[in-house]
C-alpha positions in Angstrom: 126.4 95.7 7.3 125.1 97.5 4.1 127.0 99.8 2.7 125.3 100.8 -0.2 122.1 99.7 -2.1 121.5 99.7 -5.9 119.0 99.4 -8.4 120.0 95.9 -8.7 121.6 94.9 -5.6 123.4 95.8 -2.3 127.0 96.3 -1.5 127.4 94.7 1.9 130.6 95.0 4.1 131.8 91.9 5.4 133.6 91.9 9.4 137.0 91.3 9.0 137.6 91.8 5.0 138.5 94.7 3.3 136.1 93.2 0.8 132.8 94.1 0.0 130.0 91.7 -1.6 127.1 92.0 -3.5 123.8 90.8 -3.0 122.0 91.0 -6.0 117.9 91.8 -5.8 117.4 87.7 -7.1 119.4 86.7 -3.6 117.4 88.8 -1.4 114.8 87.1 -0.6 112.3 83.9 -2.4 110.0 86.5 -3.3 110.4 88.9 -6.2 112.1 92.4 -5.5 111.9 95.5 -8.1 113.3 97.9 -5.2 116.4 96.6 -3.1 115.6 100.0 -1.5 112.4 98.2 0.1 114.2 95.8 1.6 117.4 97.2 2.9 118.9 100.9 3.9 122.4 101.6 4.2 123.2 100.9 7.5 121.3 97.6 7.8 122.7 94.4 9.7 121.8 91.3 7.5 123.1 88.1 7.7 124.7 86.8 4.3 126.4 83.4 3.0 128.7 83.5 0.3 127.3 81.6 -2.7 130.7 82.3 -5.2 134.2 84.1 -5.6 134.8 85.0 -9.2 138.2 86.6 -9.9 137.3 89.2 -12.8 140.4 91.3 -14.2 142.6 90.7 -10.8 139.7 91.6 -8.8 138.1 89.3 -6.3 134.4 89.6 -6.7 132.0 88.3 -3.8 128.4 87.0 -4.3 126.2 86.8 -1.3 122.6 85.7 -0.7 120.2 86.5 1.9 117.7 84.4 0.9 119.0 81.0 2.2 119.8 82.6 5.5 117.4 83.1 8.4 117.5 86.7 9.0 116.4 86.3 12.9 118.7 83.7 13.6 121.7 83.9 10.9 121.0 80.2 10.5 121.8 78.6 6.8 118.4 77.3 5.3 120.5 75.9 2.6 123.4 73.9 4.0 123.8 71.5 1.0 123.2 74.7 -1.4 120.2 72.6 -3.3 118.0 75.7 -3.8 121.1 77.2 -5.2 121.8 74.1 -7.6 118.2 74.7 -8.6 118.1 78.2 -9.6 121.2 77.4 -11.7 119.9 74.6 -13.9 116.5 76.8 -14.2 118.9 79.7 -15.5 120.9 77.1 -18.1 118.0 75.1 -19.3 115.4 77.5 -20.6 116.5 77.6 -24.4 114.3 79.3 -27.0 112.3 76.8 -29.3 110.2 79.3 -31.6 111.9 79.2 -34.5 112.2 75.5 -34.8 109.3 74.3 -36.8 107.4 70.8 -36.1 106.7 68.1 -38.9 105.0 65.4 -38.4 105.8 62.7 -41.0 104.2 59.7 -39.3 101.7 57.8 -40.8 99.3 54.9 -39.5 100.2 51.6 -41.2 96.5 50.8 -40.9 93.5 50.5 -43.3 90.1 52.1 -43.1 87.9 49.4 -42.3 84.8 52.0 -43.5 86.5 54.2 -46.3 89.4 51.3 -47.4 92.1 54.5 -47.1 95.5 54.2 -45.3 96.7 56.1 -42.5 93.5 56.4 -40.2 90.9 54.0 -38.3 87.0 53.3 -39.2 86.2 55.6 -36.4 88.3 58.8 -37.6 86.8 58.3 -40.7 84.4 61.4 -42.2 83.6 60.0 -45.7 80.2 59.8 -46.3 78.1 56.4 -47.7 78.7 56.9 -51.0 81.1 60.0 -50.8 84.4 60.9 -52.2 87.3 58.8 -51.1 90.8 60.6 -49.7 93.6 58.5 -49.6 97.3 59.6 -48.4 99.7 60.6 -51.9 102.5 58.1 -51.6 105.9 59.0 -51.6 108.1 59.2 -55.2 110.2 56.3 -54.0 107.1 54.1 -52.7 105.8 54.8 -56.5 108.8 54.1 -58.5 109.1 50.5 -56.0 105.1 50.1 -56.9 105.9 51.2 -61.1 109.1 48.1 -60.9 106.7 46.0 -58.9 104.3 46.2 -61.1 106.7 45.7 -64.5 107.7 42.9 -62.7 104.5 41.2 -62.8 103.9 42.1 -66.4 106.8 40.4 -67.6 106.3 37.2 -65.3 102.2 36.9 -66.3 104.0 37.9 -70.3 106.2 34.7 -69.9 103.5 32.7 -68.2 101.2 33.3 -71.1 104.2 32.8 -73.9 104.9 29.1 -72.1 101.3 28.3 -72.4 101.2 29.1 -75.9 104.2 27.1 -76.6 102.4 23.7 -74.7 98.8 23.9 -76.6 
């Protein structure tokens, strides 16, 4: 029986406890409810099912929904409590992602068959016959590797051309 209704809820005594639950305005029924006024007075016979005990400061606290119980019949709708389960993962799982920022830092190990640019396909391409080539900047390290690559080669085609000298 109900035994008094809030803005966010109703107090419902339970036969045989001293108790009293609460059925809060998200357990009374699947569709939303601003007023728990509009669905219940104080007086009302509802059937309920206990969905958790919390002890809170040596108080025993009573949940109760209506929602998963037929209110013709008093039959459970939710024996397993799955529709329960899933309004509890919804609750935990939203998180807030706006202040994480996206970067994107992959690049396509391809060449331009049209342009002869990395990072994109002939048909992405928008350069022009004749036009002004883009090409991807590459990173410092991938330039100091190119810089000792190239030093390299100096050296090597330096020595190749001192041992030449050296046979004529």
């Amino acid at each position: 029986q109900v035994a008094t209704v809030t803005e966010y809820g109703a107090f419902i005594k339970i036969p045989g406890c001293r108790k009293q639950g609460l059925v809060h305005k998200t357990h009374m029924s699947a569709c939303r409810v601003d007023k728990p006024s509009e669905i219940v007075d104080v007086g009302d016979k509802v059937w309920v099912k206990l969905i958790r005990k919390e002890m809170k400061d040596d108080k025993l606290k009573l949940s109760l929904s209506m929602k998963v119980v037929n209110q013709g019949t008093g039959k459970d709708l939710d024996p397993n409590n799955v529709s329960l389960d899933q309004d509890e993962r919804k609750k935990r799982m939203f998180r807030d992602y706006t202040s994480q920022k996206i970067t994107l830092e992959a690049v396509l190990n391809t060449v331009c068959k049209k342009c002869g640019c990395k990072g994109h396909f002939a048909k992405e391409c928008f350069v022009q016959p004749g036009g002004t080539k883009y090409s991807l900047i590459p990173e410092e390290e991938e330039e100091e590797v190119a810089a000792a690559g190239h030093e390299r080669d100096k050296k090597t085609s330096l020595a190749d051309d001192s041992s030449k000298k050296r046979k004529k």
